[in-house]
N, C-alpha and C positions, 0 to 999 in steps of 0.2 A: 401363243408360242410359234406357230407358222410364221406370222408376221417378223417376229424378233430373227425367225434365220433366213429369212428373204431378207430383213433387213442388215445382217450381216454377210450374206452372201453378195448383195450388192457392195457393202462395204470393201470386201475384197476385192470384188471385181474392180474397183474403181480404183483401188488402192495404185500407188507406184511401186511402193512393198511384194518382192517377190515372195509368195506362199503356194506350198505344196506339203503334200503329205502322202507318205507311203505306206504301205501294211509290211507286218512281221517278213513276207517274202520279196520286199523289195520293189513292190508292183505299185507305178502311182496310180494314189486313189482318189487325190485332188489334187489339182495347179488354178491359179487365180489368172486372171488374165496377161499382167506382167510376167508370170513364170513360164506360164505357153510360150509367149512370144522370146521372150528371151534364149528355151532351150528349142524351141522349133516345133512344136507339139499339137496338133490337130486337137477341140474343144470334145471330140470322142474320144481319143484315147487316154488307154492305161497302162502305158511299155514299163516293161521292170527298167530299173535303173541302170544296169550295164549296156542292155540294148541302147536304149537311148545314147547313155554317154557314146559307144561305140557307134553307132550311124551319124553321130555328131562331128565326131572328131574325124571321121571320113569326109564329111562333106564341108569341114574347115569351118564351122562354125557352133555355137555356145562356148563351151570351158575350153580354154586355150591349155594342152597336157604337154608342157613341155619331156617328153620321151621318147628316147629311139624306138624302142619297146611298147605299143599300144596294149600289149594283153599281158604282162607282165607285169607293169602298171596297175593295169584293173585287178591283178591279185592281189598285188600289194595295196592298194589303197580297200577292196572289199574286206580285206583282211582284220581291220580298224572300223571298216566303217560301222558305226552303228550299237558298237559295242560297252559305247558307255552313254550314261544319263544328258550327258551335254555336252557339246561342243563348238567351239566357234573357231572360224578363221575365213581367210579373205582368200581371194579366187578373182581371175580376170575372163572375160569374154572377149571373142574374136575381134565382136564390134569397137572394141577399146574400152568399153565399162570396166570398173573395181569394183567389186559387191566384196561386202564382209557380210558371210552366211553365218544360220548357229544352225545345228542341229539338236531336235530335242526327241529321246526317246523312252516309251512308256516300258512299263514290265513287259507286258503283252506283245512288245517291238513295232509297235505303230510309230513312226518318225515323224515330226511337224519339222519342216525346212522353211525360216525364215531369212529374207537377202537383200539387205539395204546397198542404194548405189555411193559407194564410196568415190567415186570417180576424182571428186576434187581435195580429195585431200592428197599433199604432196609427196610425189612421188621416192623422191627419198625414204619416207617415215612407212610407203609398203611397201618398197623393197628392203629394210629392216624388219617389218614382222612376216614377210613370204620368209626371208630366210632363216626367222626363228622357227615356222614352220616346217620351214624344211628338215631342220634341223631335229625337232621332236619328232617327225618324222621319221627320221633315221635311225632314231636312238630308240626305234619302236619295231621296226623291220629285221628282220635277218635276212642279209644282204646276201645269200645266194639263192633261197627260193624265194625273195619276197613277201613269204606268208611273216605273221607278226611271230617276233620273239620271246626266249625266255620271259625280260623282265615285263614284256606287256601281256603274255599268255600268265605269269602267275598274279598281277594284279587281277585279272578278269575271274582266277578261281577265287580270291579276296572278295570282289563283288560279289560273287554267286553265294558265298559263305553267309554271308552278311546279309541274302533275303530274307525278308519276314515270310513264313509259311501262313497261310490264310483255306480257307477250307477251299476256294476254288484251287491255290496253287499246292496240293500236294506232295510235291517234293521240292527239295532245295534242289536236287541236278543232278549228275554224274560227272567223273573227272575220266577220261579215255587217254591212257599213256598206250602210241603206239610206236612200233619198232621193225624196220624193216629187216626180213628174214636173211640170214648170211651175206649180208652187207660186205665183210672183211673179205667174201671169199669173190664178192662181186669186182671189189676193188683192186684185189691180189692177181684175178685172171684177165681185165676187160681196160684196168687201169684208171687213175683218179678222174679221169675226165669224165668217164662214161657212167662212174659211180657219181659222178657231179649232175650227170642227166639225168640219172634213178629219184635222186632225190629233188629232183625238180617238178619230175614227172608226178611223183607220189603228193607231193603238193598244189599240184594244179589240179589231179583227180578228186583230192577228196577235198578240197577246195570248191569244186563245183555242189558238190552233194551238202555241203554246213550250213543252215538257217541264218541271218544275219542274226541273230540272238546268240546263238555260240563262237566261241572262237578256237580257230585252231595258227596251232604257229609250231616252231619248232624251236625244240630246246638244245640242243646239240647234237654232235652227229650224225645218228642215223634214227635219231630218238624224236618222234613228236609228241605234240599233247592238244586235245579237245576237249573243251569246255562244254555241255548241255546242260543251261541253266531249266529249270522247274520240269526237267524230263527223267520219266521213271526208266528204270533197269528194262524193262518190255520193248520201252518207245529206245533206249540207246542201244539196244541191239538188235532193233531194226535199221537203226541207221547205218550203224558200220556194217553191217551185214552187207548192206549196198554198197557199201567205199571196198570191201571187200574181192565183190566180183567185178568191180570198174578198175581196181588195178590188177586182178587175174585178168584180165584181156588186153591187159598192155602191150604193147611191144615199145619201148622206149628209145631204143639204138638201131639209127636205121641203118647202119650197116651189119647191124645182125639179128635180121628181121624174126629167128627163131628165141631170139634170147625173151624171158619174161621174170617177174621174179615176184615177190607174195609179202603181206606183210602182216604180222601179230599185233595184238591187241590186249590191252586189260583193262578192265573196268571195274571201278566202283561207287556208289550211291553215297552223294553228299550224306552226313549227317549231325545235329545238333552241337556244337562242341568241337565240331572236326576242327582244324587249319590247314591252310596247304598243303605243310608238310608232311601230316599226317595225312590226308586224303590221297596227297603222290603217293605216300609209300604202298598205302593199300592197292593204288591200282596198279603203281609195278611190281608189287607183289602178283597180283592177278595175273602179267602181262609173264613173269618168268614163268607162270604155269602154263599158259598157253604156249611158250617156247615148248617147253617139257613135254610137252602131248602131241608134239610134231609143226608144229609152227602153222601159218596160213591160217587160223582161226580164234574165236574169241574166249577169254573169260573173265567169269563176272566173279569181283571180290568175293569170299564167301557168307563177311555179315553183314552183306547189304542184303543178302533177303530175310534177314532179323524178323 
């Protein structure tokens, strides 16, 4: 058995096939030798995936991110990533290479990235599929905080539905509808613009804290929604519990360094038979109760501890 993954592991190294692979938090945890060299990466390390992208794209080379916005970008593109069984698309490098990447990800959220050099196919025919790219892209984004939207945040509760439960994985997940607190009244005294930075803010915070296995996006207004697929009621309110006090320490509008503002929460626990619609309703059900109790804090559907 030793022999067969030395002799694979040579395989790859030899390869021109870019291969890497990442764990559930985004940290590589293998690159072949084509992939080091291609994104810059010293044979010890193991940088999570935004680091890398970002000290890249500073130093003008690997993935060429055509954006005025470097970190606005990486929410939006973290937003998506990773969050479904497969994906493919093509992507170019500083050096002038085309590679068409797939990505492939397990329950567990281990990612294999594999990345052939497309370079000589004509350039016409991948400036036709980048901009169909783009374009799914788009139609996947909610264009003022960049986190992913309605229609790709409810296919991802459809995914999560749709796990088969097995004895290591005991639950199907939680659905977390959140709502930021007197939004109307944010908007009414400080004006649309500053209510435009509240909800950007509150997208970028709790954006940092979501595992690549879950998705969070928003679904209108002042309304978002988080997916935590195979996580019990204990483990999802630990989590927001955290998103919690990292927007209690905001301060958002720098011209009004005192201003802060808080946001609610409800939750409830996938079960058997649920759909969407019905597992939304349960957690906005949960979420008007946590308005009701005074806002700033969470709660949990009541038959999800059945």
């Amino acid at each position: 058995m030793n022999d067969i993954h030395h002799s694979l592991f040579q395989l790859f190294e030899s390869s021109p096939v870019l291969v890497a692979a990442y764990d559930d938090f985004d940290r590589l945890r293998y690159a072949n030798k084509a992939f080091r060299s291609a994104y810059f990466i010293e044979p010890c390390e193991t940088p999570f995936w935004p680091d890398l992208m970002r000290r890249n794209h500073h130093a003008k080379r690997g993935t060429v991110i055509r954006a005025a916005d470097f970190e606005e970008w990486l929410i939006s593109t973290q937003s998506r990533r990773g969050k479904i069984g497969f994906k493919a698309f093509e992507t170019d490098l500083f050096d002038g290479r085309w590679l068409w990447m797939t990505e492939t990800v397990r329950e567990d959220g281990w990612m294999l990235c594999i990345a052939t050099d497309v370079t000589d196919l004509k350039a016409s025919a991948r400036e036709i599929r980048q901009d169909r790219d783009l374009a799914i892209k788009a139609s996947y984004t909610d264009v003022l905080t960049g986190v992913a939207n309605r229609r790709f945040v409810t296919a991802r509760i459809e995914d999560m539905l749709q796990r088969q439960v097995s004895d290591e994985l005991s639950s199907l997940g939680c659905l977390c509808v959140l709502d930021i607190d007197h939004f109307k009244s944010i908007n009414d005294q400080f004006g649309h613009h500053n209510g435009d930075l509240v909800l950007k803010d509150l997208a970028k915070r709790i954006h940092r804290l979501v595992r690549r296995t879950d998705c969070f996006g928003r679904v209108g207004g002042e309304e978002f929604v988080l997916t935590l697929p195979a996580t019990s009621i204990e483990q999802a309110r630990r989590i927001v519990e955290r998103m919690l006090v990292s927007v209690r320490q905001s301060r958002p509008l720098k011209d009004r360094p005192d201003f802060k503002y808080t946001f609610s929460v409800g939750v409830a626990a996938a079960k058997p038979g649920d759909t969407s619609i019905s597992l939304f309703s349960r957690a906005d059900r949960a979420l008007y109760v946590a308005k009701l109790a005074g806002r700033d804090q969470i709660h949990i559907d009541d038959s999800s501890s059945d």
